[in-house]
N, C-alpha and C positions, 0 to 999 in steps of 0.2 A: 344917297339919302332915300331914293327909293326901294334900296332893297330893305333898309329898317321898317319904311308903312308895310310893304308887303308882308316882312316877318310877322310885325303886329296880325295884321289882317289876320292870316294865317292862324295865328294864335288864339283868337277870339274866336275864331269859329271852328276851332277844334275843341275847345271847354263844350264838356254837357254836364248837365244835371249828375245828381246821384244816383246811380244802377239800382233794378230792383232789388236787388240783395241790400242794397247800404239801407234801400228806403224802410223795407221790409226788417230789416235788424233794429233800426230807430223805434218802428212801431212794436217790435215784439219786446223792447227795452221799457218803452214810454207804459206798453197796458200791464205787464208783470212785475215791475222791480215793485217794491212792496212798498207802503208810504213810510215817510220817516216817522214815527211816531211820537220817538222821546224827545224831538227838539220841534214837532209843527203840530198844529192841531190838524183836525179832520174837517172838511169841507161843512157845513150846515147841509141841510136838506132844503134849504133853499137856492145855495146854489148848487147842489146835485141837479136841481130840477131846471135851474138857469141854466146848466147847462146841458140837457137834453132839450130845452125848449132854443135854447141860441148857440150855442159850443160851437166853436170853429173847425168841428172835426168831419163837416158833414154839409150838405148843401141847406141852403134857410129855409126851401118847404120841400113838401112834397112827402113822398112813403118813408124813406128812411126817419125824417123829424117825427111820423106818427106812431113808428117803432122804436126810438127813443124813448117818445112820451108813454108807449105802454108798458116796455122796459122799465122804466122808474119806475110808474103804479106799481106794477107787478111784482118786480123782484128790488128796485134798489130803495124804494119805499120803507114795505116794511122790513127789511132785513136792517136797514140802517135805525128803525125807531125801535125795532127790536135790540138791537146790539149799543145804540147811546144810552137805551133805558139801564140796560144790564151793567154797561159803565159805567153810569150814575151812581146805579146801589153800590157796586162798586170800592166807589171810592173813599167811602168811608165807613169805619167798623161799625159805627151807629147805625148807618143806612142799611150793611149788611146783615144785622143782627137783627133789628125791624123787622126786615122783608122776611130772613126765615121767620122767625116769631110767628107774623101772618100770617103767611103759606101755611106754615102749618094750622095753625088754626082753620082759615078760609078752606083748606084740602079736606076738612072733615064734613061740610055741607056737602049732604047728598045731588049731587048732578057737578059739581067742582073739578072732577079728577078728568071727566069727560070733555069741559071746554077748556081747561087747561090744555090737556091734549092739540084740543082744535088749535089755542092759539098758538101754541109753540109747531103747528105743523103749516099753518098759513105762512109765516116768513121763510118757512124750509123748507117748503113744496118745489123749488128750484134744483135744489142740494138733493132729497128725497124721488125727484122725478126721473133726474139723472142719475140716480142706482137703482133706479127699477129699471129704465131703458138698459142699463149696463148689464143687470140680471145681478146686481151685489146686495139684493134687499133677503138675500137667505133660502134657505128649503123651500 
C-alpha cells in the first residue's frame, strides 16, 4: 500500500507545465490565425479599448497597460474606424454608389485631394512607416 502513495507522489511531482515551445506555439497561434469572419462579428472599439485598458494578457498597471493604451490610440483606433467605415459603405450598393457620387464631386474642391491624402495616410502611417524602415517605399 505504500508503494502506490509513493508511485502517486512520484507522479505529481514529475507533471510540469507546458515547455516554452508549446507555450510560444499557443501564442503565435492565438495572435495570427485570422478572425472568423463569415460566422462572428468584429469586436467594437470599445471593447478593443476594454481590452487594452484590462485584457488578461498583461499585468493591470504599470508601462506595458500604457503601451497598450497608446497602441490603440495610435494604430488600432483609427485603422479599425477606418476599416468599419469602409465596410459600412460597403455593404450596400446604395451606400456604395452614394460615397462615389460624393467623392467625386467633394474631390473637385480645391484643397480636397490634399487632406484626403492626410486622412487616408493617418490610419496607415503604421503599414507606410514599416516600408520605409524596410526601404520598400521605391527609388
Amino acid at each position: 500500500m505504500t508503494d502506490t502513495a509513493t508511485d502517486q507522489s512520484e507522479e505529481e511531482a514529475v507533471k510540469v507545465g507546458p515547455g516554452i515551445g508549446e507555450r510560444l506555439g499557443s501564442w503565435v497561434k492565438e495572435s495570427f490565425t485570422p478572425p472568423e469572419i463569415w460566422s462572428e462579428d468584429r469586436p467594437s472599439l470599445r471593447k478593443q479599448l476594454d481590452y487594452a485598458r484590462q485584457g488578461a494578457w498583461g499585468p493591470e498597471e504599470g508601462w506595458p497597460r500604457y503601451l497598450a493604451l497608446a497602441a490603440f490610440w495610435g494604430v488600432s483606433f483609427p485603422t479599425s474606424v477606418a476599416a468599419y467605415a469602409l465596410e459600412w459603405v460597403g455593404e450596400r450598393p446604395s451606400r456604395w454608389i452614394t460615397a462615389i457620387v460624393l467623392a467625386s464631386l467633394i474631390y473637385q474642391i480645391p484643397g480636397i485631394p490634399w487632406l484626403v491624402d492626410l486622412l487616408i495616410r493617418i490610419p496607415a502611417w503604421p503599414l507606410t512607416a514599416t516600408w520605409s524602415a524596410l526601404g520598400l517605399t521605391g527609388p
